[in-house]
N, C-alpha and C positions, 0 to 999 in steps of 0.2 A: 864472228866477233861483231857484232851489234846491238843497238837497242830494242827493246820492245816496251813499251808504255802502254799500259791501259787508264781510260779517263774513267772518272766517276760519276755519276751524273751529279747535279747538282744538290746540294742536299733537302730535304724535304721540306726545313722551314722557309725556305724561301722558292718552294715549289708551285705548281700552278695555277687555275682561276684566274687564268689572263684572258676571259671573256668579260670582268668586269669593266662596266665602261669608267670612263677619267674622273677625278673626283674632281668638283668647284673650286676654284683659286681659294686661298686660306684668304684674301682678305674679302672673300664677299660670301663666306659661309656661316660667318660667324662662331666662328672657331679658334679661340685665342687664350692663351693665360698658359699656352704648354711649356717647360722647360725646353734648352738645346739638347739635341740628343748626343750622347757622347758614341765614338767610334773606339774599337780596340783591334788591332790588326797582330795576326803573330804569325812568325813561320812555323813551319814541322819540320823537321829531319828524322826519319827514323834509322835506328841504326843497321849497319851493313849487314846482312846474313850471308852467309855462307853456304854455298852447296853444289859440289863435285860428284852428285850421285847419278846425273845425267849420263847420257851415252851422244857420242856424236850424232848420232840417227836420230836420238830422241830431242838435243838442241836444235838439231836443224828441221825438223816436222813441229816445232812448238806453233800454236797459234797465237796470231798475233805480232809475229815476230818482224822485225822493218827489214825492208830490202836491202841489200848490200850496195855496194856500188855498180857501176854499169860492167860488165864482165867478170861480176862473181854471181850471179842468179843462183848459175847450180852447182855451185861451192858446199863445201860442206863445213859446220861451225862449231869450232875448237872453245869458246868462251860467247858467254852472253851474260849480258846485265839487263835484270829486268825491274822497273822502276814504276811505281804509280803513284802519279800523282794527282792534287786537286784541293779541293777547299770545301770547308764547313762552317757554315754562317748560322748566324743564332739572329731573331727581334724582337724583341720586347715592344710592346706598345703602351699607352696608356690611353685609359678610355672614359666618356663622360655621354652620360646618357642626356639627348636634349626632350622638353617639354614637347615637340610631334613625334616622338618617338623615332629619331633618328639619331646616331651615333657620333659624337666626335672623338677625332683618334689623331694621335700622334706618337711619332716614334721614341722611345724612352734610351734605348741599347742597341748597338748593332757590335756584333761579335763576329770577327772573322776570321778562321786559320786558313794558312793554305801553306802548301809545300806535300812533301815526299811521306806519306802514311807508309809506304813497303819499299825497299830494297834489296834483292839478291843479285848474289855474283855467284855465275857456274864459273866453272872449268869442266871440259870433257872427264868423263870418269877413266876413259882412255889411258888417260897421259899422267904418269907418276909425279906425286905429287914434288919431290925433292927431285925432279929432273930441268933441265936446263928451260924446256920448252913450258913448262908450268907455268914459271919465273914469268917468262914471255907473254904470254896470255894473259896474265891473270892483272901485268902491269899495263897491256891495253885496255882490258875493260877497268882498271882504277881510273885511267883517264876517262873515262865514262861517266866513274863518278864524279868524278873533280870539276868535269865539266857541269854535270849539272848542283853541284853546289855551288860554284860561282854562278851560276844563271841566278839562282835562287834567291843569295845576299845582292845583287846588281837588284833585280827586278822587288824586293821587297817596298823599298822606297816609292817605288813606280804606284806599285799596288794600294801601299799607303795614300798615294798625292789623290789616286784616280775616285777611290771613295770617300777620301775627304770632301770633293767637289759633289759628290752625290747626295751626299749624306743633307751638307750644308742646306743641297737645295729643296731636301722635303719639307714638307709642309704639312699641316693637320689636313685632315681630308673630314669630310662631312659623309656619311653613307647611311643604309636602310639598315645595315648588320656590321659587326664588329670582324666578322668574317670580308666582308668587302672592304673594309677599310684597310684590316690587314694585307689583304691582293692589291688593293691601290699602293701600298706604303711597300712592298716586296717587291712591286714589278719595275722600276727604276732599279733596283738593287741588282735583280736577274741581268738585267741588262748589260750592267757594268761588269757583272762576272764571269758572263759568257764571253766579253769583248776580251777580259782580262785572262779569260783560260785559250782566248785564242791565239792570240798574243804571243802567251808564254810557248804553248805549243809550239806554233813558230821561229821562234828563234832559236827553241832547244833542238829541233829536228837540223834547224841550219846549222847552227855549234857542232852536235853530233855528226853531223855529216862531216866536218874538217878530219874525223880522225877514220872513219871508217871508207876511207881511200882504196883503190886499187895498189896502190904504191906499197901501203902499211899491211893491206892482204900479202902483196908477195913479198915482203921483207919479211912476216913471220911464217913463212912456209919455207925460207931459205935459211933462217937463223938456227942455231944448235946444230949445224953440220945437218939440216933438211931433217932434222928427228921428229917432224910432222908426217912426213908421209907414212911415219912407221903405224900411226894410229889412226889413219882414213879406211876407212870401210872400202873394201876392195872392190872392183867392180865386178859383177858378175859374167862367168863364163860363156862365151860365145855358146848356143847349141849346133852343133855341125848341121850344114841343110842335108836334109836327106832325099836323094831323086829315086823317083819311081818308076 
């Protein structure tokens, strides 16, 4: 009973060419007449999917999958929720060719989503669905979800505040191509989204930790009269030593 998160990388428009070097203050390039550029921020929630067709062997060999607490290493995992998240940024620029053939650019749009693109909820294929222990499982990984949709609505604002302040401080950039401008105009933006995916990272891994306890492992292997053990993979049979 854990998480497992996979990131994204970041999306392609606002992907690399961070070897261009800094572009000219805007007021000494001669670079002026641009509009303010607007920001639009939104979250995602995708909806919950469902899926029981696992086996306990096969939840608990899943790659990718988070540690449990300190004394369940090699436990075996009756529910998992697997969740990914991350964000997709869009920018528009606007462009004005100058008299030495060099470019001025300014940013017109920045579009941003971020939140939850995928969410599944197993339960072991083990364990009957309309049985006592199902019940169990399936409401510790809800709280999986639940925690991370309050992280989500908490942190959106966050998200909002942090690229307002970035946004506000671009500037038109002067460059040799319309291509460097746009690297100059994205690499502040990367910035703040890498900070911001790290961020959230963090605190969801800490959230998630409060429920995925040693305490909450053994209260659901004791609860329905122990009717977890009936669906753990047995250990395998001693082979007799044989002397020669």
């Amino acid at each position: 009973m854990t998480v497992r998160c996979l990131f994204p990388l970041l999306a392609a428009v606002l992907g690399g060419m961070s070897s261009v070097p800094a572009p000219a203050a805007a007021q000494s390039n001669g670079c002026d007449g641009f509009p303010t550029p607007t920001l639009s921020v939104e979250s995602v929630l995708a909806p919950i999917q469902r899926d029981d067709a696992l086996t306990v062997v096969q939840l608990t060999r899943l790659p990718g999958r988070s540690p449990g607490p300190v004394g369940t290493t090699s436990g075996h995992v009756l529910g998992l929720t697997q969740a990914r998240y991350g964000e997709q940024s869009q920018v528009s620029a606007l462009f004005k060719a100058m008299g030495d053939g060099t470019y001025c650019s300014a940013p017109r749009a920045v579009t941003v989503t971020f939140g939850f693109q995928k969410r599944t909820v197993h339960v072991a294929r083990e364990i009957p669905a309309e049985s006592c222990l199902h019940g169990e499982v399936l409401a510790h990984e809800m709280r999986h979800v639940a925690v991370d949709e309050e992280l989500l609505r908490e942190f959106m604002p966050q998200i909002r505040s942090r690229l307002e302040e970035v946004v506000a401080r671009l500037e038109p950039v002067r460059s040799r191509s319309q291509a460097q401008a746009m690297a100059a105009i994205r690499r502040p933006l990367e910035s703040a989204m890498r900070g911001i995916m790290r961020d959230f990272g963090r605190e969801r891994d800490r959230r998630q930790a409060r429920i995925d306890t040693v305490e909450e492992y053994e209260r659901v292997s004791r609860v329905c009269n122990g009717e977890a053990r009936n669906y753990l993979p047995k250990p395998a049979a001693r082979q007799p030593v044989r002397r020669g």
